[in-house]
ZAMARGU-4260 file (C-alpha; in steps of 0.2 Angstrom, whole numbers, plus 5000, padded with zeros to 4 digits):
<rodrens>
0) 4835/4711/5036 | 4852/4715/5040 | 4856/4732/5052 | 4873/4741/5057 | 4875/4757/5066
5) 4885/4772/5058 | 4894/4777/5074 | 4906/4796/5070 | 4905/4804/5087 | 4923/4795/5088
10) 4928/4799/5072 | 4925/4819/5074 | 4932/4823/5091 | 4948/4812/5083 | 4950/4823/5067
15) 4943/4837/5072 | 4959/4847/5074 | 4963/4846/5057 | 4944/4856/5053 | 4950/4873/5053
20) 4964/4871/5038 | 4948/4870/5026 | 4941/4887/5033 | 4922/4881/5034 | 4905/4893/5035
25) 4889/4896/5033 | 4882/4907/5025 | 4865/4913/5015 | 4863/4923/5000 | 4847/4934/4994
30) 4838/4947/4993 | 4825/4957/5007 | 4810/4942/5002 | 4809/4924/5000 | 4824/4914/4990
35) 4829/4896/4989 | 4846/4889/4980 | 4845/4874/4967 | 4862/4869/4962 | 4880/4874/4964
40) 4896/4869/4953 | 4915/4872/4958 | 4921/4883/4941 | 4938/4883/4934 | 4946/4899/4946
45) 4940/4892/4960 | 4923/4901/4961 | 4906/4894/4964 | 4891/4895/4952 | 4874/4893/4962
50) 4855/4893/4953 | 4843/4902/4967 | 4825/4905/4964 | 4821/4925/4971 | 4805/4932/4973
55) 4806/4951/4962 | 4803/4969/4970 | 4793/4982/4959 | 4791/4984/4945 | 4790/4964/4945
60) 4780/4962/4959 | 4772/4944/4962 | 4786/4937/4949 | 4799/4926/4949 | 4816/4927/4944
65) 4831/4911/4938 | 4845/4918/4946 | 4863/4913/4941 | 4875/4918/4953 | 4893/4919/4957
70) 4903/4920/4972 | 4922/4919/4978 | 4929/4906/4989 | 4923/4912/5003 | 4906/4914/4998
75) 4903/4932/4995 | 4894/4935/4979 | 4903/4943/4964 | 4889/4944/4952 | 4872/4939/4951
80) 4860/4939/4936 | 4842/4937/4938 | 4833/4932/4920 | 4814/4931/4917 | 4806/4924/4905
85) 4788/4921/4911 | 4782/4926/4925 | 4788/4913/4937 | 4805/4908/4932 | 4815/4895/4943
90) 4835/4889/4940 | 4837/4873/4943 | 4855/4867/4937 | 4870/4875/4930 | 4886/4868/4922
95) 4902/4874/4917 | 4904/4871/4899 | 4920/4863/4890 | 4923/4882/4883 | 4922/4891/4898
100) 4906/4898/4898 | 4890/4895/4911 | 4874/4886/4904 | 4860/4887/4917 | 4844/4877/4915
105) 4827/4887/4918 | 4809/4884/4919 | 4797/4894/4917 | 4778/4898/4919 | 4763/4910/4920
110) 4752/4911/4937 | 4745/4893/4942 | 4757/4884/4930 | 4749/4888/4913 | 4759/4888/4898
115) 4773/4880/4904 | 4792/4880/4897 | 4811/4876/4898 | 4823/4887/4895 | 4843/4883/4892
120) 4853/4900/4893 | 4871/4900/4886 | 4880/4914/4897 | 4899/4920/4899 | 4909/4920/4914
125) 4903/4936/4921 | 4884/4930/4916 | 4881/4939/4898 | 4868/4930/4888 | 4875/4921/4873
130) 4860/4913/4865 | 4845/4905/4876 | 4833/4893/4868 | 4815/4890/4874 | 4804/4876/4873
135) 4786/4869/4875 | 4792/4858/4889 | 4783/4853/4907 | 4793/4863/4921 | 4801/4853/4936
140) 4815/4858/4946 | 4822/4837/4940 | 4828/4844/4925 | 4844/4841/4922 | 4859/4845/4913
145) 4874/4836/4903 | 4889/4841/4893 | 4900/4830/4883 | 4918/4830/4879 | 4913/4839/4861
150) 4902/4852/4869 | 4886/4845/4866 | 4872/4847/4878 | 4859/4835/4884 | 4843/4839/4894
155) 4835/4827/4904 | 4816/4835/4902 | 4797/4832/4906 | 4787/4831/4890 | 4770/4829/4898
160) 4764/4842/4887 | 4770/4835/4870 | 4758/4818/4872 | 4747/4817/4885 | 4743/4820/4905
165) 4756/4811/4913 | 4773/4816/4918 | 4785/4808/4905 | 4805/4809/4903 | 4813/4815/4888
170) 4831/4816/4882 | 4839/4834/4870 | 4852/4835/4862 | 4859/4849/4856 | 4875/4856/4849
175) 4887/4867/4857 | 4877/4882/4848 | 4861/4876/4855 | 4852/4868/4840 | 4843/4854/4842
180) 4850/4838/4836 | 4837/4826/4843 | 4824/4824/4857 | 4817/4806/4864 | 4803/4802/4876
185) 4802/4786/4887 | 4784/4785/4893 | 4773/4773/4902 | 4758/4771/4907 | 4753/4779/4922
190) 4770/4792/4917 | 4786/4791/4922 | 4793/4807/4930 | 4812/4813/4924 | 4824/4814/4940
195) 4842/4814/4934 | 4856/4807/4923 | 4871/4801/4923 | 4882/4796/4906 | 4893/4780/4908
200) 4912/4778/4902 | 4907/4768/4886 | 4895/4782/4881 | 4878/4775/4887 | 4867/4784/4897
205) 4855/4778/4913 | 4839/4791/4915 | 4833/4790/4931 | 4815/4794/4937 | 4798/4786/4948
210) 4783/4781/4942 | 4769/4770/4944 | 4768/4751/4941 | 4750/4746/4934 | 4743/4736/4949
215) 4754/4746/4961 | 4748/4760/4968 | 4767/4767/4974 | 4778/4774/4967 | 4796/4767/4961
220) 4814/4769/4953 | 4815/4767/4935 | 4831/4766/4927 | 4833/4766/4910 | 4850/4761/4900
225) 4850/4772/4883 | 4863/4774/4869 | 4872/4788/4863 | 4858/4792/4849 | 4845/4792/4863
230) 4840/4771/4857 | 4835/4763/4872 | 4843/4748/4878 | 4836/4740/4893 | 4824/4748/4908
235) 4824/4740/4926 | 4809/4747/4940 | 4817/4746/4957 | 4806/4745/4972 | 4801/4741/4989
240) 4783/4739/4995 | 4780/4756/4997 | 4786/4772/4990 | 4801/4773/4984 | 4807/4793/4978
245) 4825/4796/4971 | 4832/4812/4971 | 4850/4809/4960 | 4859/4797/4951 | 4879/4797/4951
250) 4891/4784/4943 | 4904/4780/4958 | 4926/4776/4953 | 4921/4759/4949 | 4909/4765/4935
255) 4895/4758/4945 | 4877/4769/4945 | 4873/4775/4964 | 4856/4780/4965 | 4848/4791/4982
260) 4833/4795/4987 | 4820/4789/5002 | 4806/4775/5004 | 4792/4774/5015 | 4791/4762/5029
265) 4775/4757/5040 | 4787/4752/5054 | 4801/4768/5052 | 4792/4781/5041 | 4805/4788/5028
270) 4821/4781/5027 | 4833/4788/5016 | 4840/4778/5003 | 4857/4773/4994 | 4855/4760/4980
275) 4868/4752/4968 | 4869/4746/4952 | 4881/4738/4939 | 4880/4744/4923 | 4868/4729/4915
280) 4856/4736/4930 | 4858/4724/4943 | 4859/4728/4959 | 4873/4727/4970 | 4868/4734/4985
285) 4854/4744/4995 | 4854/4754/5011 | 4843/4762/5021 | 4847/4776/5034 | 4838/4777/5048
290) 4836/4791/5061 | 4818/4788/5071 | 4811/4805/5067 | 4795/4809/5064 | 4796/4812/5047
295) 4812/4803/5043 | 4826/4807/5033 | 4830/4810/5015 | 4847/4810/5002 | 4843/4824/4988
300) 4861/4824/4981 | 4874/4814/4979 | 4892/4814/4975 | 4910/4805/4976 | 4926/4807/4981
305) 4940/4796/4983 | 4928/4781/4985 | 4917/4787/4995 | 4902/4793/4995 | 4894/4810/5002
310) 4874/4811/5003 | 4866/4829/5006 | 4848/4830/5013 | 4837/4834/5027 | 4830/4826/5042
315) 4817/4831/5056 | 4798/4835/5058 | 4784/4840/5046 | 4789/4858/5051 | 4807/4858/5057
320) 4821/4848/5048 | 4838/4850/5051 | 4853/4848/5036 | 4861/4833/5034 | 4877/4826/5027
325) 4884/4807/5028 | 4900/4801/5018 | 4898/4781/5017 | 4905/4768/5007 | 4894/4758/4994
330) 4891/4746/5009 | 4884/4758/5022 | 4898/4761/5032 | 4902/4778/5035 | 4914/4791/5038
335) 4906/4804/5046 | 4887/4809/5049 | 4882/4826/5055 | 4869/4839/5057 | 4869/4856/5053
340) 4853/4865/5065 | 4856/4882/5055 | 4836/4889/5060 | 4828/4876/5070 | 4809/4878/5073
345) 4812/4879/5055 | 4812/4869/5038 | 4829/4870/5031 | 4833/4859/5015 | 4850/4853/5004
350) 4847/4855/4985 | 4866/4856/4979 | 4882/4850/4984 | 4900/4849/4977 | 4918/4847/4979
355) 4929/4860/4985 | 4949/4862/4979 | 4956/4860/4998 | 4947/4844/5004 | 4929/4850/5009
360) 4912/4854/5001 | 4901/4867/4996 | 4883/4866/4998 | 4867/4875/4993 | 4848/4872/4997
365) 4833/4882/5006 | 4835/4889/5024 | 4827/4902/5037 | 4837/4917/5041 | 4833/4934/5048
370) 4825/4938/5033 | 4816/4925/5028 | 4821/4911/5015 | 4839/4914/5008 | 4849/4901/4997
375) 4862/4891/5007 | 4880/4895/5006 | 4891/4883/5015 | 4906/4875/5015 | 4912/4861/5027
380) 4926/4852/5028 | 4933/4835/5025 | 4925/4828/5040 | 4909/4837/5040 | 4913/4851/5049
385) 4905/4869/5045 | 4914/4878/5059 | 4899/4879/5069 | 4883/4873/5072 | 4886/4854/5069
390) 4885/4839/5078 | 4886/4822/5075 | 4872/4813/5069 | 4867/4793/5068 | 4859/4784/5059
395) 4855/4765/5059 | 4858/4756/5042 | 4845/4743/5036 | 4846/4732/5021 | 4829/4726/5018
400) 4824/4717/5001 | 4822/4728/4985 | 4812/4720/4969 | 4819/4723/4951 | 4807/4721/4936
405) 4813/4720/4918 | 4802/4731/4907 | 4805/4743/4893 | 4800/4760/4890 | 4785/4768/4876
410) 4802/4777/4866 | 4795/4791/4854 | 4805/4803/4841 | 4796/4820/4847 | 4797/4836/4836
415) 4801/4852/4848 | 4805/4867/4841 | 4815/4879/4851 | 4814/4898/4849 | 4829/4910/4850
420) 4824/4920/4867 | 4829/4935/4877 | 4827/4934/4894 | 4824/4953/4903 | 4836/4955/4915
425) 4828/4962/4935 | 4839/4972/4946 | 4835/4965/4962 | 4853/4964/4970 | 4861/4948/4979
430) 4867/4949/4998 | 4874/4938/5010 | 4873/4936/5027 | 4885/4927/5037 | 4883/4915/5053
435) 4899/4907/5056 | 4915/4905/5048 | 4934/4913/5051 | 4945/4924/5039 | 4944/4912/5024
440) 4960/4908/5013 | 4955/4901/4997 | 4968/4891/4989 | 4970/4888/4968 | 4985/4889/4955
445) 4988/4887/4938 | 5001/4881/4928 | 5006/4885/4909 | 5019/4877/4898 | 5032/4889/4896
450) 5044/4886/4881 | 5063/4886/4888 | 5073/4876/4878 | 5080/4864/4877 | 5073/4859/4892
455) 5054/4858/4898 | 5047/4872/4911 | 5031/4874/4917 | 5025/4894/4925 | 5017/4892/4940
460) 5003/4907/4945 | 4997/4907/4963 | 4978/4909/4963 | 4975/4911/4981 | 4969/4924/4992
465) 4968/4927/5010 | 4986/4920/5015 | 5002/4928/5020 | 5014/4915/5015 | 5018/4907/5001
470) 5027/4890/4998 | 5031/4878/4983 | 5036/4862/4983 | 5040/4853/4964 | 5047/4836/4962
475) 5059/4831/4950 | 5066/4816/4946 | 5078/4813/4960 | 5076/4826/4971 | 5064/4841/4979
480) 5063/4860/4974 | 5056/4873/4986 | 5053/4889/4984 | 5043/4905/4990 | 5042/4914/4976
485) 5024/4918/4972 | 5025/4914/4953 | 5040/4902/4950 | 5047/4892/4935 | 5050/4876/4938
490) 5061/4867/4923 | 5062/4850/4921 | 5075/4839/4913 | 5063/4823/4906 | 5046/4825/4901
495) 5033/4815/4911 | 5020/4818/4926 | 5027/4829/4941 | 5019/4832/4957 | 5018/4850/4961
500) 5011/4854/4980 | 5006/4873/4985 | 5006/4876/5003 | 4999/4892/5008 | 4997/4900/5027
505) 4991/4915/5036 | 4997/4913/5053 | 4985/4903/5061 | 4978/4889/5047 | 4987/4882/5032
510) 4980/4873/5016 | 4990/4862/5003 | 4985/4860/4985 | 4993/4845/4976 | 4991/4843/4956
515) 5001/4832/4946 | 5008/4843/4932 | 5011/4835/4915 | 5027/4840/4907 | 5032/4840/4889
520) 5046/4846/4877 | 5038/4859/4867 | 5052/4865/4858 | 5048/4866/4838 | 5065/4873/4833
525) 5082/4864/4840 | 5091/4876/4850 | 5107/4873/4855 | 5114/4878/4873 | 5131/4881/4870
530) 5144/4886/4856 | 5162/4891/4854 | 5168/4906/4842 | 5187/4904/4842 | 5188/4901/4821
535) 5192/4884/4823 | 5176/4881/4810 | 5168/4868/4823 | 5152/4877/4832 | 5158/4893/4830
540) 5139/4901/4827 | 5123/4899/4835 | 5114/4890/4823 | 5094/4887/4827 | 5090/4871/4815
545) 5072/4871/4808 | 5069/4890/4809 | 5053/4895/4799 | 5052/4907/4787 | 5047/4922/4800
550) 5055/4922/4815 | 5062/4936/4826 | 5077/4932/4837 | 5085/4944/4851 | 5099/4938/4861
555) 5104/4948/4877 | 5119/4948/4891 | 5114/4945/4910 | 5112/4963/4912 | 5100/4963/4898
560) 5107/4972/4883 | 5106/4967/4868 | 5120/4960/4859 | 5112/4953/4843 | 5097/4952/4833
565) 5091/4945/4816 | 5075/4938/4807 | 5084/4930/4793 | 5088/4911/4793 | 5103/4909/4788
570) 5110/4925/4798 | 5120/4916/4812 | 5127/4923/4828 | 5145/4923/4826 | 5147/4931/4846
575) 5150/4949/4843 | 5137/4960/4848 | 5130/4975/4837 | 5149/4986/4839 | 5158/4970/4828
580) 5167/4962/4844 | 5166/4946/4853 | 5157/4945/4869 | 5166/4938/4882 | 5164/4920/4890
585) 5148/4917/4898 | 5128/4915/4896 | 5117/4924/4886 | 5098/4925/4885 | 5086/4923/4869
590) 5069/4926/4865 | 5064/4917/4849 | 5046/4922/4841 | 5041/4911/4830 | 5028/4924/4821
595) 5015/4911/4810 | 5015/4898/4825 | 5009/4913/4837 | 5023/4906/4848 | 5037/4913/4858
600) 5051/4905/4866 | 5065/4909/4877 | 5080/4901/4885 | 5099/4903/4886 | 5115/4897/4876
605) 5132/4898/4885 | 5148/4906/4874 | 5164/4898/4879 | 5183/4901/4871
</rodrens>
């Protein structure tokens, strides 16, 4: 047994002026009873999704809801939709799919846990229902989401109601309109309870879950290595001699599976737990994180970034557990380790965490407030960070010896049938209430191809909000443009990858956003940039080579009038404007509509005597 010690007190007071850029808080939304969020996804304008479980005011007394919902940057909640199916309903994950739109996982029950189901519910961006399927399926909050590059989805499921009284995992697939394609399950015999998936970069998949070796009366990690038809391909069972309970399953940079969790220890109760495998399923690498409290400590999610990797969970006592964060390499080596001790005398738990846009992360899970349980909203920074209310935290790391079994799974072709549902929608509204956190700039920007010809331009929108100034920096070839215009064009000469950083401020902090910006020509038509119309009968028109048949072309003088116009092909600009006189030296503007290819181009000729 090997042991090193994660030491970040250094490490925080060090970097800890460079906290305030990412504009942390923390934060709790919900309503006047008792909520808890699930899961939380960054989305594509820079918003955050969150799944919360609320508990309904009249006329839905004693119900409750799966609530989807959104807020800014900052936190503060835009919308929130709160669906019931049965009488307890409970969202536990939600993606953003390849089309935009927001697909949130739900289970559902009636009073004491009869009758059972899953639900997948298909919404827009603003939370409309598109479709929602229901199935037969055994709730748990393990269930899990997928989607693929074609927009298909896969559910990772408990189908202990299909065969039997154990839990067992099972794999869905459906289309991007929600029918089913296929649905497995991967039994055992003592059952085998679903945790999590994750889907590898040759198209396998690993299913994660616990179960229950015959002989053993713990419980383990199973992994289990399917293809992309669901076929499985190899099943390893992970353990140490006692419990051993993961939470998530995450592939890391190098395509390795990182699996967290905790273990129980006779000599340090709970430990949380990092394991690693390569992709056959053989281990790499185990740690265990050790803080000497009472009822130990434990990794519920996990994700990467740049390397690393950052475990959200808890830590404490039977009735009073503090939120904790570590970023660590694969060997155990961390960062940064904190605390956040948002209600103590309290239990307060992490259930979600993802990237941020400007360095930092956002986090979600169960916590005490003033008026009761609320879901978590907070963002920390990129060293740990939440503006308040956190202290370092160590945690001794221990490598002690972790068994692997070959086995293989029971697999079975099951027969579900999902029905086309319509969730009611309850009014209970969505607060939030604030315990620390400074004016918060959120930082984001979009960028469009914009067809100059002949040369390649990119429109660059500014996205962000709570800042006063404004500035760009774009990288050509051989040299740097700045500028402070809000919404520039940046034209380039080549095609290729450019880096393009925004740096926004508001007087006190400042946050960068760097993206590299793939540039291409995207000119259909050749455009020429210059011609001379002195009657020598050498480029004495404008000729646009390869116009289609329907085209509209306007060109206009720097003071934008119109000097000539035409939708005919073979009509070229001679240089005199509408009056039958030449223009005089200098450049001109065009906007070219190309009318079947839905596409419009502009740029600018220079005429020369």
């Amino acid at each position: 047994m090997q042991l090193n010690r994660l030491i970040t007190l250094i490490f925080y007071f060090a970097f800890c002026i460079k906290a305030n850029s990412q504009s942390p808080f923390i934060k709790s939304a919900g309503t006047a009873n008792s909520d808890f969020g699930t899961s939380v996804t960054l989305l594509n304008d820079n918003s955050y999704a969150l799944t919360i479980e609320i508990s309904l005011n009249a006329p839905q007394n004693d119900s409750v809801s799966g609530t989807l919902i959104k807020t800014d940057c900052t936190g503060e909640v835009e919308w929130s939709r709160n669906y019931v199916i049965d009488q307890v309903n409970v969202a536990t994950d939600v993606i953003q799919t390849t089309d935009n739109a927001l697909m949130t996982e739900v289970i559902s029950f009636e009073p004491g846990g009869a009758n059972p189901h899953v639900s997948i519910i298909k919404t827009d961006v603003t939370g409309n229902i598109l479709w929602c399927k229901k199935m037969s399926l055994s709730g748990l909050q393990e269930n899990k989401l997928f989607e693929d590059a074609q927009g298909n989805i896969y559910l990772l499921a408990n189908t202990k109601l299909i065969q039997g009284s154990y839990d067992q995992m099972g794999l869905l697939k459906f289309s991007p309109d929600g029918t089913l394609q296929w649905a497995k399950e991967y039994s055992f015999t003592y059952g085998c309870t679903p945790i999590n998936l994750v889907r590898l970069a040759n198209g396998n998949f690993v299913l994660v879950g616990r179960m229950t070796i015959p002989g053993n009366f713990f419980t383990d990690v199973v992994l289990t290595l399917v293809d992309g038809s669901g076929q499985q391909l190899k099943t390893v069972v992970a353990g140490t001699y006692y419990d051993d309970e993961p939470m998530d399953v995450i592939t890391d940079d190098a395509g390795n599976i990182n699996v967290c969790g905790r273990t129980y220890f006779l000599s340090r109760n709970w430990d949380a737990f990092h394991f690693v495998f390569n992709q056959n399923l053989e281990i790499l690498g185990r740690n265990f994180y050790d803080a000497n409290t009472s009822e130990g400590e434990v990794f519920r999610q996990c994700i990467t970034d740049n390397g690393k990797i950052l475990f959200a969970g808890d830590e404490g006592t039977f009735n009073e557990r503090n939120l904790l964060v570590v970023k660590s390499d694969a060997a155990g080596n961390a960062d940064w380790s904190m605390h956040y001790t948002v209600a103590t005398l309290y239990t307060n738990y992490l259930f979600g965490i993802c990237k941020n846009n400007s360095g930092g992360y956002i986090l979600t899970g169960d916590v005490e407030t003033i008026r009761l349980r609320d879901a978590l909203v907070m963002q920390i920074d990129s060293i740990g960070s939440a503006g308040c209310l956190t202290s370092p935290f160590i945690l001794d790391v221990y490598h002690d010896t972790l068994t692997l079994v070959d086995t293989l799974l029971f697999e079975t072709q099951l027969s579900i049938v999902p029905v086309d549902t319509i969730p009611f929608e309850a009014p209970d509204p969505i607060t939030t209430i604030t315990r620390c956190g400074n004016q918060v700039m959120c930082i984001a920007f979009e960028s469009e191809q914009d067809s100059v010809c002949p040369n390649p331009c990119i429109q660059l929108t500014d996205l962000s909000t709570g800042n006063t100034t404004t500035r760009w920096e774009i990288y050509h070839d051989n040299y740097v443009e700045s500028s402070t215009d809000q919404n520039p064009i940046a034209c380039f000469e080549n095609e290729g990858d450019y880096l393009v950083n925004l740096i926004i401020g508001n007087g006190q902090d400042s946050l960068v956003k760097s993206e590299v910006i793939h540039v291409e020509k995207d000119c259909p038509v050749f455009v020429p940039n210059i011609f001379t119309p002195n009657n020598d009968h050498v480029n004495d028109e404008f000729r646009i080579r390869d116009l289609p048949e329907q085209f509209n072309l306007h060109v206009f003088n720097r003071w934008g009038s119109l000097v000539f116009k035409t939708s005919e092909p073979q009509d070229f600009w001679n240089g005199e404007n509408e009056n039958g006189k030449l223009v005089s030296s200098g450049t001109y503007y065009y906007i070219l509509e190309l009318i079947a290819e839905q596409k419009v181009m502009k740029g600018w000729v220079e005429v020369v005597y």
